[in-house]
C-alpha positions in Angstrom: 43.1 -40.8 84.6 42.4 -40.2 81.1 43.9 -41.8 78.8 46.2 -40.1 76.0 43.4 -40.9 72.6 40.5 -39.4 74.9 42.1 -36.2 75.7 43.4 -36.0 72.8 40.0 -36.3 70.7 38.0 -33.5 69.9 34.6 -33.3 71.1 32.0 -34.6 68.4 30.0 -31.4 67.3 26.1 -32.6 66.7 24.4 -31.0 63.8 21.3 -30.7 63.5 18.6 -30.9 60.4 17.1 -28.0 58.8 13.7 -27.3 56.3 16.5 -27.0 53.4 18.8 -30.0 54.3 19.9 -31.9 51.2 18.8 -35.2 52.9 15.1 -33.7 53.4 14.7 -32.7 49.8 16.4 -35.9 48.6 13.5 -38.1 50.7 10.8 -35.5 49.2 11.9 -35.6 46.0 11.9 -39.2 45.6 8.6 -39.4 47.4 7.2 -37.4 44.8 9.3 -39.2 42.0 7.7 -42.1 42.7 3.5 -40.4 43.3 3.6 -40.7 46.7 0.2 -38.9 48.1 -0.4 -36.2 51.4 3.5 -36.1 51.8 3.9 -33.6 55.3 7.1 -33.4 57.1 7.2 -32.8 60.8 9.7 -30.8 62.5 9.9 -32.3 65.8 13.2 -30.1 67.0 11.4 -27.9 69.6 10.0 -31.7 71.1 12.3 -33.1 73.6 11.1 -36.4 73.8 11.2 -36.6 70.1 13.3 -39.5 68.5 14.4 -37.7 65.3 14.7 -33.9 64.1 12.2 -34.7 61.7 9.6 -37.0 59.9 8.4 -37.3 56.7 5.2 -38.9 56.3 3.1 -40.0 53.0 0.9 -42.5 51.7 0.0 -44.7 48.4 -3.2 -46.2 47.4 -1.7 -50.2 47.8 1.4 -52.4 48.8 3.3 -52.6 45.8 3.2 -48.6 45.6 4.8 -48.7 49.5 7.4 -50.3 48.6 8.3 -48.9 45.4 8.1 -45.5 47.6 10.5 -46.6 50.6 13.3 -48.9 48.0 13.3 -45.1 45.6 13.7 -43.2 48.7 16.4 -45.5 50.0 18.0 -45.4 46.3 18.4 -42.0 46.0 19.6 -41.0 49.7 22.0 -43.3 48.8 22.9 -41.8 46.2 22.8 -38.2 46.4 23.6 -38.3 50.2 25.9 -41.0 50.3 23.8 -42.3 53.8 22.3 -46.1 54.2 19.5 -45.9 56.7 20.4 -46.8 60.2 17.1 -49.1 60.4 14.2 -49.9 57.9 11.1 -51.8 59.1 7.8 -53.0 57.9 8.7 -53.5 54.1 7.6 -57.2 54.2 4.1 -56.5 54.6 3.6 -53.2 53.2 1.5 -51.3 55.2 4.2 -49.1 56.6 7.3 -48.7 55.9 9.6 -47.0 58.5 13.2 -46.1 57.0 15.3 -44.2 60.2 18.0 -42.1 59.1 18.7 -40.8 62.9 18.1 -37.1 62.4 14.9 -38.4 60.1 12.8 -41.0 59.9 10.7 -41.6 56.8 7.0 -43.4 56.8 5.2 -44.9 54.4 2.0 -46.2 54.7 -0.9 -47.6 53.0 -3.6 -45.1 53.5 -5.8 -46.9 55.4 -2.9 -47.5 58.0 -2.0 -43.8 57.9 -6.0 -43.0 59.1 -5.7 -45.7 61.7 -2.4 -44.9 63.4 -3.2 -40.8 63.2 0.9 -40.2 63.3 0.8 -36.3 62.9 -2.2 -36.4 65.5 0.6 -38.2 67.9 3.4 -35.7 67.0 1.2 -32.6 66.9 3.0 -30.1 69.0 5.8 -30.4 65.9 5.2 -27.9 63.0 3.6 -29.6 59.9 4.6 -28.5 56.6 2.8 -29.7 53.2 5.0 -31.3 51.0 2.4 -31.8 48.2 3.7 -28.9 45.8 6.4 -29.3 43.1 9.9 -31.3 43.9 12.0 -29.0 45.9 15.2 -28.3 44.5 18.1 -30.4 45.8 21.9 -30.0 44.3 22.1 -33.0 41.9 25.4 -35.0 40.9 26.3 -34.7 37.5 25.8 -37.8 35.5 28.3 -38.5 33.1 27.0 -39.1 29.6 27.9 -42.5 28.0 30.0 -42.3 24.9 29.1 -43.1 22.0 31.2 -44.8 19.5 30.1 -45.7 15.8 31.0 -48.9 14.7 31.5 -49.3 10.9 31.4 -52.3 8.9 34.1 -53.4 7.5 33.5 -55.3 3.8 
């Protein structure tokens, strides 16, 4: 027998990621804030076995540049989304960064780890997109402006 709070509960209603969801641009964006090279998201939704609705893959010339990269993108998902990632891996060395979302998992990788692990050639039945062009719009918070307040001397 079931008890009363189960029956009682709704059942949860799973959403799934789009091309144009806020938390996709956000990653983008900040990707691109921060010169991130050969950005391509995959959309891994028709996959079954696939972990996530989508990756976002890019690259940067050293270490320092990864983790700029994967802390900005962290920063500003926070921010706009309001979402901490569920898991982050890899930021110690540098090579690749993995920040998991659930529904989308970002990598980041030193581009000579990117050749060597071939991720897109592992995921290929998903549709690759470039992500290369200009920033993709993403509704923005309004910032508040500081005030400014002119002190005069008193003599």
């Amino acid at each position: 027998m079931a008890s009363r709070s189960e029956s009682a509960a709704s059942p949860k209603r799973i959403s799934r990621l789009t091309r144009s969801s806020k938390i996709l641009k956000v990653i983008i964006n900040a990707i691109h804030d921060k010169k991130g090279e050969n950005v391509v998201s995959l959309d891994l939704r028709k996959i079954s076995e696939a972990v996530s609705d989508f990756f976002i893959v890019c690259e940067a010339p050293s270490t320092v540049q990864v983790r700029a990269i994967a802390d900005w993108v962290e920063a500003e998902v926070k921010r706009e989304c309001g979402e901490k990632p569920y898991k982050h891996e890899g930021h110690g060395a540098g090579q690749w960064v993995l920040i998991d979302y659930v529904n989308v998992v970002v990598h980041v990788f030193l581009a000579e780890t990117r050749k060597f692990y071939k991720l897109e050639e592992m995921w290929s039945d998903g549709v690759a997109e470039d992500e290369n062009d200009a920033p993709v719009e993403a509704p923005t918070k309004v910032k508040k402006s500081a005030k400014t307040t002119k002190k005069t001397s008193t003599k």
